[in-house]
Every structure is written in C-alpha cells, then in structure tokens.
N, C-alpha and C positions, 0 to 999 in steps of 0.2 A: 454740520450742514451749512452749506453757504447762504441760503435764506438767514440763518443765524446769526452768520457774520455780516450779513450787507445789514440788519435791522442793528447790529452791536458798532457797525460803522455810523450808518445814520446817526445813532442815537446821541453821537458827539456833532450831530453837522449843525450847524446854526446858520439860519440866514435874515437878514434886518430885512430885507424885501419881501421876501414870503414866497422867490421862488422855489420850485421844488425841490430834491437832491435828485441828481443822476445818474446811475453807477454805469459804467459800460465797461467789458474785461474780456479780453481775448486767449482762447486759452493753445495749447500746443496738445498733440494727441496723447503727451504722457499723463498730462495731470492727473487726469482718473477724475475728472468732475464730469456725471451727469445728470441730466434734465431733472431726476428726482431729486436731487441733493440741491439742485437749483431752485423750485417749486415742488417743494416737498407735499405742503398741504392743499395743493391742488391735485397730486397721483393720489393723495386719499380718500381723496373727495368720491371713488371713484365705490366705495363702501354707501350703504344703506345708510348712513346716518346724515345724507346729508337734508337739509331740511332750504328748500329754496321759497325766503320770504321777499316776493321782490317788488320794490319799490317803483317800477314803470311798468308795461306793457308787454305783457306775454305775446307773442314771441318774443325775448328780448334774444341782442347779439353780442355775448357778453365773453371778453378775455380773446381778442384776435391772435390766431395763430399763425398763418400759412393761405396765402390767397393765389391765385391762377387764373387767367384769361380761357375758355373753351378756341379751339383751335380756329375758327371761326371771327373770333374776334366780339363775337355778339352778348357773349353773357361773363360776368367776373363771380367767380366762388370765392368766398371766404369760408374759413375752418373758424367757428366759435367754441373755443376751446372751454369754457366755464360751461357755459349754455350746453354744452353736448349737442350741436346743430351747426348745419351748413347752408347759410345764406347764400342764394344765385341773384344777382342784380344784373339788368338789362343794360346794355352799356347806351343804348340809345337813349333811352327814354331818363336814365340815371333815376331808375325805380326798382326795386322788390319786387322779382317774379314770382318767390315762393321760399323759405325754409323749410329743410329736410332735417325732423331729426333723427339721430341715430343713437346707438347702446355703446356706452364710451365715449372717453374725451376725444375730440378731432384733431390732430395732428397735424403733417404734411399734405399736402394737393395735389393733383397733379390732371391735366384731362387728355383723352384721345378722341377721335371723330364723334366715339359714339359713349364713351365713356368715360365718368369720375373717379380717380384712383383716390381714394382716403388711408390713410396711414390711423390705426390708431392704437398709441403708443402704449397705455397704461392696461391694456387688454391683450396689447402680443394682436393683434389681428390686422388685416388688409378687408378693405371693402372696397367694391365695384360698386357705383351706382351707375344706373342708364340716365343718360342725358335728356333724353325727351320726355320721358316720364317723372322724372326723379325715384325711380322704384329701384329697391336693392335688388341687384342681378347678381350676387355673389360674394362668398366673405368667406375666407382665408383666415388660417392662424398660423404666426410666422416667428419668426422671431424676437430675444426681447426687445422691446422699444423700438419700433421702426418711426423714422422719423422723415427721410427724404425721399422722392419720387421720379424718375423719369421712365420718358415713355417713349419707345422707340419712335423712330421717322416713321414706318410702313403705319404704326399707331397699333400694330399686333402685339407687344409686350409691353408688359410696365416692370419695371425695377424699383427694387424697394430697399433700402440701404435700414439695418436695425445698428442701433449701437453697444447695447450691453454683448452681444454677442457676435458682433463682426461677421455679420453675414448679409447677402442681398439675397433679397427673395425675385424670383422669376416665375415671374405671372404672365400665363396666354390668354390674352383678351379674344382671341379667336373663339376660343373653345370653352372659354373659362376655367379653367384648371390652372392648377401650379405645376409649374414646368421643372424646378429645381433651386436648390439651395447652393447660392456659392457659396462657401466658408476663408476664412481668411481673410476677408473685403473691409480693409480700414473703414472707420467711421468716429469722427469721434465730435463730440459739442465744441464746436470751434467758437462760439462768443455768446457772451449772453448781454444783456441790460436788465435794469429797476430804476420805477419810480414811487419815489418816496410817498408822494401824495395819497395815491390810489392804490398803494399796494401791487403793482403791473410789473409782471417778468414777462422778459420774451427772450426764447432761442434762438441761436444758427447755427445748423450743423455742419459738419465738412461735405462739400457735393463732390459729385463724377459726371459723365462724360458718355453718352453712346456714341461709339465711332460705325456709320454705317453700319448698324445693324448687327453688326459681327463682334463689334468689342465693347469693353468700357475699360473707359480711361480712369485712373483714381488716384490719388496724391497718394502718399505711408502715412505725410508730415514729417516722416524721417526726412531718407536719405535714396527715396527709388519713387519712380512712378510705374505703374502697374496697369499691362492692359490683357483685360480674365477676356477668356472667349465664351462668347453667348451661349455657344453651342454645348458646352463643356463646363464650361466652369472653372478651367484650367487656367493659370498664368500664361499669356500667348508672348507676350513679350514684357522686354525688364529696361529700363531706360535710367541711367545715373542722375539724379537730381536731388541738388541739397534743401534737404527741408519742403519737399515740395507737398507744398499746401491745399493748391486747388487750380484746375484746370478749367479751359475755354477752347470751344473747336471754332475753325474760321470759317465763313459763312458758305466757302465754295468746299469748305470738310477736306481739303489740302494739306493740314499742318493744324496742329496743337498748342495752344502757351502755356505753358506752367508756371506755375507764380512760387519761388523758394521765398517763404516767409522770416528770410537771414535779414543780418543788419550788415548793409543797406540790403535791401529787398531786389530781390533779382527778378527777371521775366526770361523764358526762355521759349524758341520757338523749335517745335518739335514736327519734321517731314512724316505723314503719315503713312506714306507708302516704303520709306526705308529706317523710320523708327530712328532715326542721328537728330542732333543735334543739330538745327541749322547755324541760331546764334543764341546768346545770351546781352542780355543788355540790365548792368545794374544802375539803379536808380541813388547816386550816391548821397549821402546826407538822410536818408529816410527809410521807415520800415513801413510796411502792410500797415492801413490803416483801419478804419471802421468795419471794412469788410474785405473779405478776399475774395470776391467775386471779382469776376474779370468781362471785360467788354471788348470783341474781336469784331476787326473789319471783314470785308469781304474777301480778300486774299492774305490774311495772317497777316499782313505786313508792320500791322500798328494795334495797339491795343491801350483798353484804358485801364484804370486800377485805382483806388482811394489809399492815399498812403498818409503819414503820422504828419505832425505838425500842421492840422486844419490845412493840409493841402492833400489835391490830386493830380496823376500824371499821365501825359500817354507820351508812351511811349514807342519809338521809330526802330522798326528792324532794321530800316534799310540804312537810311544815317547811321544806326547806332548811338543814339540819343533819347534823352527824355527832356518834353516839357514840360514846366510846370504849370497849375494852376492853383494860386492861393485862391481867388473868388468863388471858388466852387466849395471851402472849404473839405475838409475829409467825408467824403458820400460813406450814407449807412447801407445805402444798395447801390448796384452798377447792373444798368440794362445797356441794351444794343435794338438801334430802327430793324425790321426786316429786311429792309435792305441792306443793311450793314455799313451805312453812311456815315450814322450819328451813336455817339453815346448817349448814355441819361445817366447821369450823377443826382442819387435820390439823396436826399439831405433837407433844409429850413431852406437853406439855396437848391432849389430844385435847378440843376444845368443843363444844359444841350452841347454837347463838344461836337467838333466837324470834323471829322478822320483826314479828308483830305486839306483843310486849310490849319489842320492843327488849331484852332483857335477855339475858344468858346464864344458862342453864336446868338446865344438865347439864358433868360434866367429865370423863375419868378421866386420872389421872396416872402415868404409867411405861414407855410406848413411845415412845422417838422412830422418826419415820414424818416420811419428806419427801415422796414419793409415794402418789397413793392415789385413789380413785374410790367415787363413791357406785353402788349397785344402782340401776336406771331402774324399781322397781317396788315396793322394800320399804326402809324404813331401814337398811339394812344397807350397811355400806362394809367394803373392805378395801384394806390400805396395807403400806408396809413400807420400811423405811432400809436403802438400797442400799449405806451406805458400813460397816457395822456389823454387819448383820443377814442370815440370806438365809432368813427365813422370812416367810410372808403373814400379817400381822393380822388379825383377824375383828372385828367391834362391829355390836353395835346399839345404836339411838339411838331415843328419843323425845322427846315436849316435859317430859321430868322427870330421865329418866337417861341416861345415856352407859357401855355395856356391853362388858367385853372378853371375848369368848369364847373366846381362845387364839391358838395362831398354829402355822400347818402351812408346814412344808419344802419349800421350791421343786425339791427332787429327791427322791431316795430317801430312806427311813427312817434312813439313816444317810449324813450327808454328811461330810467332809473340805477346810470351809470357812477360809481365810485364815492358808494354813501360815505358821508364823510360825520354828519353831527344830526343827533335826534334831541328833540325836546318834545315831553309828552304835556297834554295840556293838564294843569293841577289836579281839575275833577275828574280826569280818567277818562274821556271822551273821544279825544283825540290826539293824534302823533305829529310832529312835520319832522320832516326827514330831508336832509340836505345831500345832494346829489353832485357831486363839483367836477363829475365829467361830461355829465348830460346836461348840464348849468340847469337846473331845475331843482325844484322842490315840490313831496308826495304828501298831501294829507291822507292818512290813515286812520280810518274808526276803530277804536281800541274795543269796541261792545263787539264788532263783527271780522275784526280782523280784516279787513280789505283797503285797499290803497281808491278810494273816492275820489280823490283829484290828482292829477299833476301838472305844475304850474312852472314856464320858465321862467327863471328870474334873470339870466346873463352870467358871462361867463366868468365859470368858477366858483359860484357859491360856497359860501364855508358857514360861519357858526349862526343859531338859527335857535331863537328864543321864544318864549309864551305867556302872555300879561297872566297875571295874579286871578285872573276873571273867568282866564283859557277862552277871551275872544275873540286877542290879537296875536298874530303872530308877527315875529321880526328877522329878518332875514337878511344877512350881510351880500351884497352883489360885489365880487372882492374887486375884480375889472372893471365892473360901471361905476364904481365909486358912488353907491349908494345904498340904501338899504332900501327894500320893500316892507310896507304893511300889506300884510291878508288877512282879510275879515274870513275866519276859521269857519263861522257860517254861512258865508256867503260862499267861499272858497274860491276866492278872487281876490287879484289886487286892488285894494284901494287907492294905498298913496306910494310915490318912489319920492325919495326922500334924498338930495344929494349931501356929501360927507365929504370928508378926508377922502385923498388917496385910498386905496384898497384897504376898505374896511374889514374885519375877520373875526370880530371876537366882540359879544353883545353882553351885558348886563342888564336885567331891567330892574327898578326901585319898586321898593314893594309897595310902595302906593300906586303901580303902574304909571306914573308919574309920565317917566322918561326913562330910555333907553342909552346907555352907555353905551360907545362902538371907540373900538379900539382901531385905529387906521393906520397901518403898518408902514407905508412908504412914504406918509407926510407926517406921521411921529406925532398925532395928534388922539384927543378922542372927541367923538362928539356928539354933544348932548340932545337928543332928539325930544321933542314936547310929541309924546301916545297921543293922537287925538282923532284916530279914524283915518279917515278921509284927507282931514285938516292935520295931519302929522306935518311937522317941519324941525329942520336944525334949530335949536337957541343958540346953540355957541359951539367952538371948536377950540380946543385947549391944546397948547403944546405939552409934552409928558415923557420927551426923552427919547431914546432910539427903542425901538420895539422891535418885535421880529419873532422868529420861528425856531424850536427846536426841533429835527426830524425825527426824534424819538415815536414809535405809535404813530408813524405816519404823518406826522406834524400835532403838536403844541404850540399852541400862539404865546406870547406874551397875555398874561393875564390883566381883564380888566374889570374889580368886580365891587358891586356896591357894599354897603353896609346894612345889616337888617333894620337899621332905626331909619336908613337911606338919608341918615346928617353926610354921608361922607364914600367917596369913592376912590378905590386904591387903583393904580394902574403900575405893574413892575417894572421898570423901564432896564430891561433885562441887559441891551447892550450897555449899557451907564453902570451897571451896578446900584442901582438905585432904586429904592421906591417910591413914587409921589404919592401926597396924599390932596386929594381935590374935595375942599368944601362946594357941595353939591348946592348950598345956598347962596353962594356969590361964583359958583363955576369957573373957580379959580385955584393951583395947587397952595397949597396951604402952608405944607412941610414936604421938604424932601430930604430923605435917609440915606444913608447910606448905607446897604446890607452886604452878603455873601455877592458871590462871582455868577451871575445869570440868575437874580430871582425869574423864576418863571411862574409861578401859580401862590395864589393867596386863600385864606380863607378866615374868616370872621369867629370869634368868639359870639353865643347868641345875645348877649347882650351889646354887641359892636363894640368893647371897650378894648378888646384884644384883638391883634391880625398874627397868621404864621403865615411865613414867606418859604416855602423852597426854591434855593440858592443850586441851582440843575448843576451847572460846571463846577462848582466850587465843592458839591458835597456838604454842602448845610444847610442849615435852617436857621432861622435870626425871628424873633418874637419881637412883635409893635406893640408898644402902647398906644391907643388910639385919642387924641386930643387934640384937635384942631391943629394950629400952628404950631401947637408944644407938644404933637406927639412925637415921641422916642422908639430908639431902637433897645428894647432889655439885653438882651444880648443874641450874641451868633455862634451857633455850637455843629460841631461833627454831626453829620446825620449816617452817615453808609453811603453806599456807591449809586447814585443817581435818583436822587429827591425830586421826584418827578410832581406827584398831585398830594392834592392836601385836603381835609374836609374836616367838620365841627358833628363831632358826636353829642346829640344832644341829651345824651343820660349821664353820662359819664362824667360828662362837663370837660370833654379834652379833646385838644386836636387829633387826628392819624393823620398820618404821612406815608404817602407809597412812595415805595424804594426800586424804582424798575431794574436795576439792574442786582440787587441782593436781594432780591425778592422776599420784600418783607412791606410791613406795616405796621410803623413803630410811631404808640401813644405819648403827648407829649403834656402835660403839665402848664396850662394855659398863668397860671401862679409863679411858676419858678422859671420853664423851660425846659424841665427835667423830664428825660426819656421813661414812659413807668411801664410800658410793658411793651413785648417785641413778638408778632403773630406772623411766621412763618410761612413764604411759601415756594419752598427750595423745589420740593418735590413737583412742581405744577412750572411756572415760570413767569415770567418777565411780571410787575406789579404795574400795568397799563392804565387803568382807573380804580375809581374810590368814592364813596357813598356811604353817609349813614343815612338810614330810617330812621323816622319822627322818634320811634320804640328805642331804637339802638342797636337795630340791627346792622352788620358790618359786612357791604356788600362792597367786592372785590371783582377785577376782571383781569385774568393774569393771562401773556401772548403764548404761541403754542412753542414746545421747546422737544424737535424731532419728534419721535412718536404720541407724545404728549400732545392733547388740542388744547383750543384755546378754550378756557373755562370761566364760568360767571360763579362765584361762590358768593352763599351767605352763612356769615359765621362759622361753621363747620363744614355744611353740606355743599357740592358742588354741581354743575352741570356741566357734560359737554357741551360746546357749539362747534357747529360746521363750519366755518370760516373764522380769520383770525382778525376778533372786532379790535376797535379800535378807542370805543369810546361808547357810553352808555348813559341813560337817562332812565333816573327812577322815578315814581307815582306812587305816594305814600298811601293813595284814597283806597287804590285799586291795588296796592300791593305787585305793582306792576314792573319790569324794568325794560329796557328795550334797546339792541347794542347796533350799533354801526360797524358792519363787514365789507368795506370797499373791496378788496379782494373778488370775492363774487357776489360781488353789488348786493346784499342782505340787508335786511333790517329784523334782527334776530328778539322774538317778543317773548319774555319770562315771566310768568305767572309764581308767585308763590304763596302757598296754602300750609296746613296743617302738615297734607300732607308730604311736600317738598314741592320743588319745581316744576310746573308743566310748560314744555315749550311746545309757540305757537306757531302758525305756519299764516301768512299775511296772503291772502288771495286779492287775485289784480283781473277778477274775473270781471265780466261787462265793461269793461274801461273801452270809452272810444277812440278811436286815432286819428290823429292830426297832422299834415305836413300843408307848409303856405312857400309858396313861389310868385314872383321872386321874391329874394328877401335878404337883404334890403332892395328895395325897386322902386319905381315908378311904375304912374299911369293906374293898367288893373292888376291885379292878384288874383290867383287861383287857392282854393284853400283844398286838399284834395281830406275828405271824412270818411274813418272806415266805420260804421255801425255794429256792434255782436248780435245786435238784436232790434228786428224793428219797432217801429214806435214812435212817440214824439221827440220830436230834437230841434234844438235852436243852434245859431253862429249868429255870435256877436262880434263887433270890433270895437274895444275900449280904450282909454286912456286909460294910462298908468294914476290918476285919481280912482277907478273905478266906473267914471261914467259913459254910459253908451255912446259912442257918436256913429254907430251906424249897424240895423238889426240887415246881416245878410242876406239867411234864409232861416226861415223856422217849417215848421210842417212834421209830417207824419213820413217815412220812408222804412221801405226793405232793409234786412240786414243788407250788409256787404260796403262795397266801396263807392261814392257820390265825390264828381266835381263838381264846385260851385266858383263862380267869379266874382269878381268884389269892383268895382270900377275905382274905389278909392274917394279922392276928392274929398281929401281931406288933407289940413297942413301938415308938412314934415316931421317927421319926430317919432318915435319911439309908441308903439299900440299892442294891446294884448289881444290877440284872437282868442274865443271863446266856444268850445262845444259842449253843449251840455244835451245829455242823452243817458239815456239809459240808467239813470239817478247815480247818473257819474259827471265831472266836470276834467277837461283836459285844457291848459292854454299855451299859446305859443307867443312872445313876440316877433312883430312885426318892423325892421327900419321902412318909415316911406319916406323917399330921399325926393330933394326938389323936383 
C-alpha cells in the first residue's frame, strides 16, 4: 500500500525545526497505483464501524477533496471527504449557506445551471443534487471509482470519468437518466500528496476535454489522444501524440493543447476542425511540473503550464518559444480569467501571468493552496491545502494585483481539525485535546463524553499537558511561542506565557511546580513557575539541537521530568546527546553522550534510572541518574526503530516500542538486559506505549492494509476507526483516549472486567463563533450561532483571563445573532468568549493600532 510506504518513508524523515514532511509524486497511467492503495483507511471508513468522536463543532468540514464555483459565480462547493458532506459558501458574503449531507465519501464536483454533479468514489455511485434546494434529484450507480466531472457547455450532460474501470459515465441532466457507458476512456491517478503532521492525502486525476458538445478529448498518457463521440461512444478521431498527458481547449474552442508529459515536456497545439497538428513547442531543460493542468488563452495561441525545478512557463505558438518563470515557483494548480487574458499559478506564490505581455503582473505570498478553481465569470478563485489547512481561500485577481480576502471553514464556526496530542486530567474528569490544524484546543468531560469547550490557542498547537490536581492545563502554541494556562474549570485562558522559539513538547513536575517545554527552533527549554493566572518563564536553558521525527505523524524530541522532579532530561536528538538539567539551579548538569537520535526517555520509579531510545541508531543506552556524575551504563542493539519507551511499575522494568518490528521488548533497569520480547507482527507498526499503575501493558499499534489500527491491553485488543497516533491513559478511571488526526477523532477506551468499551464523544449543544475582522481595528462583529435558546453571555478577555469588556449577555432564540464590539481597547492579542448553553467556545482576537 503506498500509505505504507509514505508512513515507512516518514518514519526516517527528521527535521530540527519541526516543520512538517511533504511527499508530492506524479504518477504515469501505467503504475497501477489507485486512490485506495493511496488512502486506504479512509475507502474503509466507508463500513459501519466507524465511530465519529469529534473534537469541534458538528457540522464539521473535514478531509477537502474537490471544490467548484456554481456557474453563476455566486456560491463555491467543496466535497468534505472524511465528513461525508458538502459545504456551499456564498462567495459574497465569504459565509456558510448550508451543508448537504450525503451516503458516501464525496469525491469530484462539478456544477451546471441547475445542478451539482457529485462523484462518489467508494460507493461506485453519481449524485445530482438541485442547486436551489440543496435536495437529491437523482443518483446513479456507475462505475468503479469515479472520480472527475465535466459538464457540457448547453449544461444538459455531465461526464463522469471512473478509474478502476476505464469508463465515463453519461449523464442527461435534462431528463435525469443515464445516457450510456463509454468504455475504453483512459483515466488514471495522475498525482497524489501527504502531510506528515495531520495525516492528509489528497488526489488528482487525469482530466479531459468536452469539445462542443459533440466530443471529448482525452490523453492515453501513452502515445495517442482520443476524441470518443457523445453521441456514440465511439473513437471519432485518433491524433499521434507522445505521452500525452492532459488537455486544454482555447477559449474561442478553435484548437486544443496537449501537454506530452516527455523530458523536456512538450505542448502541442491541436486545429479542431481538421484534427493536424498545428505546432509543437518543447520547453527544453524541463518536465511537467506540480500539475499538468494547462491554462489556454483566447485563440490557442499561448498557454501556461507548471513545469519541474520550482519554475513555470508559457509558452508562444506563434514565436515558437517558451518563457520562464522562477518567481512563480512550480504551481500546484493552473486556472485561466474568463476572459482568457490571464493565468493563475496556484502555489504559497499565488501568480497572475499576462497572455499578452508575457510577464507576471501580480503576486501574493503566504498561502500554500494545491487545489483550487477559478470563477467561469469574475476573477475571482478559490483554493485550499488539503494537507494543512481545512479552510477555503478567497482572491481576486486582476492584470495589476493579486488579492487575498480571507479564508472561510469548510464546516462549522468552530472546528476540531487534526487532533494531534490528548492529555486526560488524573482524577478522570476531564480531557484536553490538541487540535494543530484548527489551532485550538477541546475540553471534554470524560463522566459525559461531550467536547464542553473549545478554545483557540494559535497556530499549530501541539503537546498539551495536566497538573497533578487536573486544574491546570498547558498548552504549547508552537507559532506564538508560547504556552497557554487554562483554568480546566473555568475553561478559559488564564495566562499566555511567552518561551523559546516553537515550543512542542511539555513536562509537568509532580509537585505541579513548573512546566518543562521543549522549544524546538531556539534549542532551548523553558522552565515555567504553574501559578494560575500569575504563570511566568523562570528561565530558559540551552539543551542542544531538538527536533522531530515523522514517524506516527511527528515525535518531538523528548523532554521529561524526574518523579522525585530533582532532575529533568531533555534528548538532544540532533547532538547525539542527552542533557541532564538539575531542576534546582535550572542548569544542565551532565551531558551524555548516547546512540544516533535519542528521541524519548523514561524514568525508573524511583528516578535513579533513565532509558533513552536512540530512533536512528537502533538502540537503547541506560543512565544512571546523579546529578553531575550521572553516566551512560551502556548502549545496546535494540531492533528496527526504538521509538517510545515507558516504566512498568510492577515489574520494576523498562518496555520499549519498536515501530518498525513491531514489538515491545522488556529491559532490565539493573543490567540493561533485554528479558522478554511481546510480539506484535500480526497487528502492526508499535506507535505508543503505556503501563497502568497494576501493570497492565497498553499498546497502540498503526494500521497495516486490511488490518486497523488497534489499542491493546495485554492480550486483548480493539479495533479503532482511524489511524491514532498517540494516546493518554487515566489510571483512576481506567480510561485511555487516542488521537486520530486523519479524521479528526478523539477515540475514548473504557476498560472493565469485561474488555473494552469504546466511546463515542458528543459535541452536541456547542455554540458557534466566528469574529471579523481579525486582526482589525476600530469595531468587530462577533457573528453567535445558538442550538438552543437561553441564556448566554460574550466576553472579551485578555490572555490573563480578565474581562476587559462584557459585550452582550441576555436571553436569545436558537439560531444565528450579530453582535458588534466597538473595541477601544489597546492592541494586542484578546480571547472572545461565548458561553451558552453550558458550553464555552473562544476565539482569538489581533486588535491592531
């Protein structure tokens, strides 16, 4: 499976900054790789067992697939592929008119006057929905896997390209009926991406071409392009072209370009009324880059195309030349103005190219967007990065500027995007759940199972801790370079606390003391004084190069106190080293030298012992713990990828998970010595590790092909519906609770007498929140969706926790309320606050001078 291979590639990728892994790979239509073997445990998903605990706001919009503008220009659909629903946003207003959901994952898009063509892939089926209703007017079962859409000019048929079986389906929107199967009709997954972080794959398939009505044009990717008759289904015409990839018609529908995906990468312009060859023009020194989409002027003459070495070209028929453009870098999409004036090169450099002055004209830099579609009626596009992101881009474009006007939530006001790390509070009460693509964080009552607050903390949150008391919770903000306090009962921020560089990875002292944070980009850690409200840094310690391993979706450098909390270890993974920091003069002490990447540590209970896994090197190395005189015992072979490590407290001995030989081997806290080896070939990858107080031996192994991902204890195991990543146990409550950034989950394990019972997390009464502008001056609008009427307040707080201005409070209707805030207050950083319906939701606010 290539999800297999890209998690066995990660699992060696290491980065000192902590940004994420990439993968991007283009494929040819022989490979034989499709969508399932790509997202494997998402087409299963597609079975009764999945269990959706979600950590934000029902409706969420969750796993972007496939978006399209209505013909109109007025409304942008997105396909929420996880979610099983399809968001429509208003392009005016850059708001939420309404999600539709549907039976099946959503696929490709596509719209005509009156109708939404949905693709959906893991069901074999085609659905019409009506546009002014959002009501299904018709559903088709078609081929397997359909994945791409177009829709005649008259707007009377839709085409449906499937890939396991090479065929396009032919659908009359007239009449609603299916008109006929073409067979033979190339299609194949022409490029996929992954992000490491949050677990996000996204597709592109190969597209085609309606030639008035009568034809469609298709690449093989061999050696022919192919144009089948509507009418028939027949090959109408046969045209010699090497490699040819993917086609573009020219705006006056005159001539065709075909793009041969050879080295160098060729464009050729094709007469549609005598099917020759006009010309070809290669682009020498370069191949097809990010996408083979293609962007056609108004009379074929020029076109544009994203080719390899972070550049893009267009190229001149009539010269018979190509320009380049490096500043555009290699675009992940390529649109065309209605007009047929301008390009759009969608990429972080979002470009505007000019057909006729050849030049690039316009830029803006700061969203990556690998998907995305222009308006068929106004400059206007919207986009968005599937692996990263799960909001819609907005821009406008002209022949001068290139304009970002925000970007809107593919679900509710409050979503609960790309759980990344859970920490349950001691006594069982409650959860907090780190969210690092919705930059937030959910508390969850563990007695009710329901998500009671969620709170943004800024972007990218990562690891995310709970005092000994289960009062405080700590929260790393990896990009503000801070950390948050929230009062767990109040369920609010108290204090923001600034740190190192991108903080990521917390320890707290079991006197509740202080907070360890490990801060990745300034190589430091820093020591935080708990004190409420009154939290602040005491000090910041250098400790060597830190960083990340993408194994499980990222592993930080570990940094983790002592139980007697004399002493705090931090691996200083790129060094080879490990510091030891006497936590009474907050200074390192001793530094080791160990295996090749210590990455994760773990304490003997009496803190006289540490075990270190050494990730790259394939070992383990045993501390003696003694202030300035502690020692390395030695460093031995452990197996292939010593991932985590934990203190069994019956046993009196270390486990060690072995991610990649899927095991958990005991190790001998006295000698070193390996004494027993617990198997788990048959399940797969050994992701985390946990003992219970008793010594019970809880494991969380990744999912490997038909196999999911499973939480075991000791013998027994469970399925989970998505592939967690990481897990937090609760000795009181016999509780465990896993992180599924894949389909945003927070997967809650109960275990009894009589085995496991999983839970299911309701996010029911949660109010909604969105605040414009923001960052801004002057006033703000805060727009409050209510479930239910009642009483409710908006506050606006400082990041201490205290009021500095009560909005509105009162009694209101369900449904949706705007309030205005006039501000008038100093610049800086503020948490908006609704509390309703014995739920709390916040958002920060920048008010800029």
């Amino acid at each position: 499976m290539i999800s297999l291979l890209l998690c066995a590639l990660a699992a060696s990728v290491t980065s000192p900054d902590g940004e994420p892994f990439e993968h991007f790979e283009t494929l040819d239509p022989g490979s034989g790789v499709t969508a399932d073997q790509v997202i494997p445990f998402l087409a299963s998903v597609d079975a009764d067992t999945v269990v959706d605990v979600e950590p934000g706001v029902i409706p969420e919009g969750d796993y972007l697939m496939d978006i399209a503008f209505t013909t109109d220009g007025s409304k942008v659909l997105v396909c929420n592929y996880m979610t099983r629903n399809v968001t429509v946003m208003d392009w005016a207003s850059m708001s939420i008119d309404t999600t539709v959901g549907g039976d099946g994952l959503p696929g490709g898009i596509a719209c005509s006057d009156q109708y939404a063509v949905i693709a959906v892939p893991f069901s074999d089926r085609i659905d019409v929905y009506e546009l002014s209703d959002a009501s299904l007017a018709a559903s088709f079962p078609c081929g397997e896997q359909p994945w791409e859409i177009r829709i005649s000019g008259d707007g009377g048929h839709a085409f449906v390209s499937c890939d396991i079986d090479d065929v396009c389906e032919v659908i009359d929107l007239n009449t609603l009926t299916h008109e006929r199967t073409i067979t033979g009709f190339p299609v194949w997954l022409s490029s996929y991406g992954w992000g490491s972080e949050a677990n996000r794959f996204y597709t592109v398939f190969s597209g085609f071409e309606i030639v008035g009505d009568s034809l469609i044009a298709v690449g093989t990717g061999d050696d022919q392009l192919l144009f089948f008759s509507t009418a028939t289904g027949a090959v109408a015409e046969t045209v010699d072209i090497p490699e040819c990839a993917s086609v573009a018609i020219s705006g006056d529908g005159t001539t065709l370009i075909a793009l041969s995906a050879t080295d160098p990468v060729m464009l050729h312009r094709v007469d549609l009324s005598t099917f020759g060859i006009l010309n070809s023009v290669a682009v020498t020194g370069y191949t097809s880059g990010m996408t083979r989409d293609i962007a056609v002027n108004q009379d074929g003459t020029k076109a544009f195309i994203s080719t390899s070495s972070n550049t893009s070209h267009l190229v001149d028929f009539v010269d018979m030349e190509a320009v380049t453009f490096t500043g555009t870098y290699s675009a992940f999409w390529v649109g065309v103005s209605p007009d047929r004036s301008l390009a759009v090169s969608g990429q972080y450099r979002y470009s505007i190219i000019d057909f006729a002055t050849e030049t690039m004209v316009a830029q803006h830099q700061g969203n990556s967007q690998y998907i995305g579609c222009v308006s068929p009626v106004a400059n206007h596009t919207a986009s968005y990065a599937p692996t990263t992101h799960e909001g819609v881009y907005f821009y406008t474009f002209d022949g001068s500027s290139a304009n970002y006007l925000g970007d809107v939530m593919s679900g509710s006001q409050v979503e609960g995007d790309g759980t990344r790390r859970v920490a349950i509070a001691p006594d069982g009460t409650v959860a907090l759940v780190s969210n690092t693509m919705s930059d937030n964080v959910s508390i969850v009552d563990m007695g009710t199972l329901e998500t009671t607050a969620v709170i943004e903390i800024g972007d990218r949150v990562q690891d995310v801790a709970v005092t000994g008391d289960s009062q405080w919770g700590v929260v790393c903000g990896f990009n503000s370079n801070s950390v948050m306090i929230i009062d767990l009962d109040a369920e609010a921020i108290v204090a923001n606390v600034p740190t190192g560089n991108r903080p990521s990875v917390v320890s707290i002292s079991p006197d509740d003391a202080f907070a360890f944070v490990g801060n990745i980009t300034s190589n430091t850690v820093s020591v935080v004084a708990l004190a409420g409200a009154s939290s602040y840094e005491v000090a910041e310690i250098p400790c060597g190069v830190i960083g990340v391993v993408w194994a499980a979706c990222g592993v930080s450098s570990d940094v983790r106190v002592s139980p007697t909390g004399e002493y705090c270890l931090v691996a200083a993974s790129f060094d080879d080293r490990v510091k030891v920091i006497d936590t009474s003069t907050n200074t390192v002490v001793a530094d080791l030298t160990v295996g090749d990447f210590p990455l994760q540590t773990a304490f003997s209970s009496d803190g006289a012992r540490a075990l270190v896994t050494n990730y790259l090197g394939d070992t383990y190395s045993l501390i003696e713990i003694d202030g300035a005189s502690s020692s390395v015992v030695g460093t031995w072979p452990a197996g292939d990828g010593p991932l985590r490590v934990a203190w069994d407290p019956v046993t009196g001995q270390f486990g060690m998970g072995l991610y990649s030989d899927r095991q958990v081997k005991m190790v001998d806290p006295a000698t070193g010595d390996i004494t027993a080896t617990h198997s788990y070939t048959a399940h797969g990858a050994v992701v985390d590790l946990e003992f219970s107080d008793d010594g019970n031996r809880l494991v969380l192994t990744g999912p490997d092909g038909a196999v999911p991902c499973r939480m075991h204890l000791d013998g027994e195991y469970e399925d989970l519906s998505g592939s967690a990543v990481y897990f937090d146990y609760c000795d009181q409550t016999q509780t465990s609770m896993a992180a599924v950034p894949g389909p945003d989950y927070a997967i809650c394990l109960e275990y009894s007498l009589q085995g496991f019972a999983e839970g299911v997390i309701s996010v029911s009464w949660m109010p909604g929140l969105s605040v414009s502008p923001n960052p801004g001056t002057g006033s703000f609008s805060f727009d409050v969706f209510l479930p239910a009427g009642g009483p409710f307040s908006i506050g606006v707080y400082d990041l201490g926790g205290r009021l500095v201005s009560g909005a509105a409070s009162g009694t209101l209707e369900a449904g949706n309320h705007l309030f205005s805030w006039d501000g008038g207050v100093p610049a800086g950083v503020y948490a908006v606050r609704v509390d309703a319906c014995g739920r709390t939701v916040s958002k920060l606010l920048t008010v800029c001078d």
